[in-house]
N, C-alpha and C positions, 0 to 999 in steps of 0.2 A: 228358868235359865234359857237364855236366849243362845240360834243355833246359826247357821249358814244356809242356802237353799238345798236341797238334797231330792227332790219329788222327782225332777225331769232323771236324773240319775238314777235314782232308785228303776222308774218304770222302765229304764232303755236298759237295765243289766236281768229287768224279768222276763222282757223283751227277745233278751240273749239266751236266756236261761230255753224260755220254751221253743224256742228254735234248733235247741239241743238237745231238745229232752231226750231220746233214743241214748245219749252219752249219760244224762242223769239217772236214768233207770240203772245202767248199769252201776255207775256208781253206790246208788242207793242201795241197788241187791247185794254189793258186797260191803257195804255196810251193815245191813241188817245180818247178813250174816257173821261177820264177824262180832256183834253185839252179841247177837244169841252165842255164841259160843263162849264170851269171856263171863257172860255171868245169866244164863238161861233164855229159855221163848218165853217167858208170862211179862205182857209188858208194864203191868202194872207193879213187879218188884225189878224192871231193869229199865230204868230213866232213858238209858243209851237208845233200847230198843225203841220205847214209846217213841223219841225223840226223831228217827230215824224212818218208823212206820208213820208217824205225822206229814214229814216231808215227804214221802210215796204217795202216800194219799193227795198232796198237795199237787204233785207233778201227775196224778192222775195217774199210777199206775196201777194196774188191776189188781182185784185182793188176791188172783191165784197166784201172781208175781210173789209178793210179798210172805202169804203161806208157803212157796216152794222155800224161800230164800232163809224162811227160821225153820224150816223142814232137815235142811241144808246145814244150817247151823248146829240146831242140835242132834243131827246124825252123827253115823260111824265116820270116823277121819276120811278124809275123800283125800289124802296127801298132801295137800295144798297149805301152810302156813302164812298165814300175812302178819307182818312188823309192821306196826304204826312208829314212821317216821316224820318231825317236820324238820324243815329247810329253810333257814333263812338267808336271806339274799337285798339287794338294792334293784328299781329301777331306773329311770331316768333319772337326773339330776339328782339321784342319792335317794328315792324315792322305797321305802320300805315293803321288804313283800315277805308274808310267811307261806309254806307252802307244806300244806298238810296230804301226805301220804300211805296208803295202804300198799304193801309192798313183798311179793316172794320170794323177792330178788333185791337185794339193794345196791349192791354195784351198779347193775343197770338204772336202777332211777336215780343216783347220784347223779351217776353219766348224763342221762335224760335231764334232767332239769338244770346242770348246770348248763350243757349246752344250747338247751332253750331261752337261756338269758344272754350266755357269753357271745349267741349269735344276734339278736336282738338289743345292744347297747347294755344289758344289764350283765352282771355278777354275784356270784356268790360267797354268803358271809360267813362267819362261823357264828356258832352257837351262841346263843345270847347277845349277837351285833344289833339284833333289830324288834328284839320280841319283848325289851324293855318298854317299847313305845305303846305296846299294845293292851288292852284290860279284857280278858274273860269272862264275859257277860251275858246274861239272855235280854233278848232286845225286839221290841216291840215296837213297829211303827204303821202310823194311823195316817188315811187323808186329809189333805187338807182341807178345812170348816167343819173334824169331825169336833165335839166339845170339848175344849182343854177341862174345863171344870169338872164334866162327867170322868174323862180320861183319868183326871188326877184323883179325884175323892175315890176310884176303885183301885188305881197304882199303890197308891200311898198303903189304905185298908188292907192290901195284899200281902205287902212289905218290898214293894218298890224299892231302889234308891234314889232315881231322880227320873223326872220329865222334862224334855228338850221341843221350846215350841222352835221349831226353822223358820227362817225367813219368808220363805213360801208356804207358812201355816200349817206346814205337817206336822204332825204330833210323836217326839222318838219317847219311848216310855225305857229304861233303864232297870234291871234287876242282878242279880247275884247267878248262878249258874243252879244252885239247889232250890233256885224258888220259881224257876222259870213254870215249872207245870202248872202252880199255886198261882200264879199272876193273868196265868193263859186263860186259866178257867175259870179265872173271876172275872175276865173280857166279855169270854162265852158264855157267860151265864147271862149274862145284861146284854147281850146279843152286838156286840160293838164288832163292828169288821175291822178284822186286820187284815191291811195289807203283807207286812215281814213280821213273821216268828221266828226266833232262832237263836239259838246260843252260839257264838261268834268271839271273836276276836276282833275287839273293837277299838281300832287308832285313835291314841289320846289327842290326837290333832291331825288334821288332814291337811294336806296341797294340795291346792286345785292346777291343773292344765290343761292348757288352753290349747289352740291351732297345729303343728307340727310336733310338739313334745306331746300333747292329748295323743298321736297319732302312732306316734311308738310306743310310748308306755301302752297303749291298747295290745299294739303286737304281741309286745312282752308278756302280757295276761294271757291273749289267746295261744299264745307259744307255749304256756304252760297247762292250759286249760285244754286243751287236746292231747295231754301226755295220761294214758292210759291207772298211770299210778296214783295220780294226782285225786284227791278228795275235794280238796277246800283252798282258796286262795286268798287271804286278806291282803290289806294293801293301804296304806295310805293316801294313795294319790287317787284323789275326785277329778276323774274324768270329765269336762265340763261339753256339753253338746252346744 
């Protein structure tokens, strides 16, 4: 299945990524810890947590981080409750955003995120406006000239559902959200690099933009992407550099 180019996007949002990382720690730690709390610290019977202690390690943060934060977890009540809420909304030109929150307040992050769109050209939708477009997925994506053939004979064997070669030879590998672990480590056994692991919400079609629309719709991401509550942000619209 033939894809769109995606590589130069991809490296300039890891780009973004570790340039913030001090915001992704935090994020991370209070993920972990709310993972340990909703179903234990052993991460080999809590998928969330593996899943969560993966990406720490990926953003490099230290293992005493990661031990205080399921330490944290599975402690006495420290008061503090978090609601997993998400948000959907439009940006530019109608451009779909879901906006995944951790939250101990939710008035306040309603407030916060819609005003980070309504002041930036976008708005927000109701429930089920925009999360129809999107598939729940673990996702897997390789450099370009790594071997589609190697790629696919261990995808498939795994129980992949589909490999996406892109225009610029990157390799996207597709699975189910329950097989994401089983796919990962059939990667890492055959020592194959990946660039993105992750289980995501992944737009059944993308918009690309270009010049001055590229240029708000970025706003509108970074508008929500410095909001304190804010986990996860998908999107349809491809950014084009």
């Amino acid at each position: 299945m033939a894809g769109h180019s995606k590589w130069a996007n991809i490296k300039h949002k890891k780009a973004a990524t570790d340039a913030k990382r001090g915001k992704i720690w935090t994020r991370l730690i209070k993920e972990i810890t709310v993972a340990t709390k909703l179903a234990g610290g052993d991460p080999s019977s809590n998928p969330r947590l593996r899943l969560a202690m993966d990406k720490a390690m990926d953003a490099n943060m230290p293992k005493d981080n990661i031990a205080r934060a399921i330490s944290r977890g599975a402690g006495d009540d420290d008061g503090t409750h978090y609601e997993e809420i998400r948000y959907e909304g439009y940006g530019i030109n109608g451009a779909a955003i879901l906006i995944d929150c951790l939250t101990d307040n939710r008035i306040r992050t309603v407030a916060e995120v819609r005003h980070a769109l309504s002041k930036n050209g976008g708005n927000l939708g109701t429930e089920g406006s925009v999360a129809f477009m999107f598939q729940h997925c673990g996702v897997f994506l390789f450099a370009p000239q790594t071997s589609e053939e190697i790629v696919m004979e261990i995808a498939l064997d795994a129980g992949a559902d589909d490999i996406i070669h892109h225009d610029d030879d990157s390799l996207e590998v597709i699975c189910a959200p329950d097989l994401f672990s089983t796919v990962k480590t059939a990667f890492t056994n055959k020592k194959l690099g990946i660039e993105i692991a992750e289980i995501t919400m992944r737009p059944d079609n993308e918009v690309s933009f270009v010049g001055e629309d590229a240029q708000k719709m970025q706003k509108i991401l970074d508008a929500l992407e410095g909001l304190d509550d804010v986990q996860n942000i998908y999107t349809n619209a491809l950014i084009e550099e």
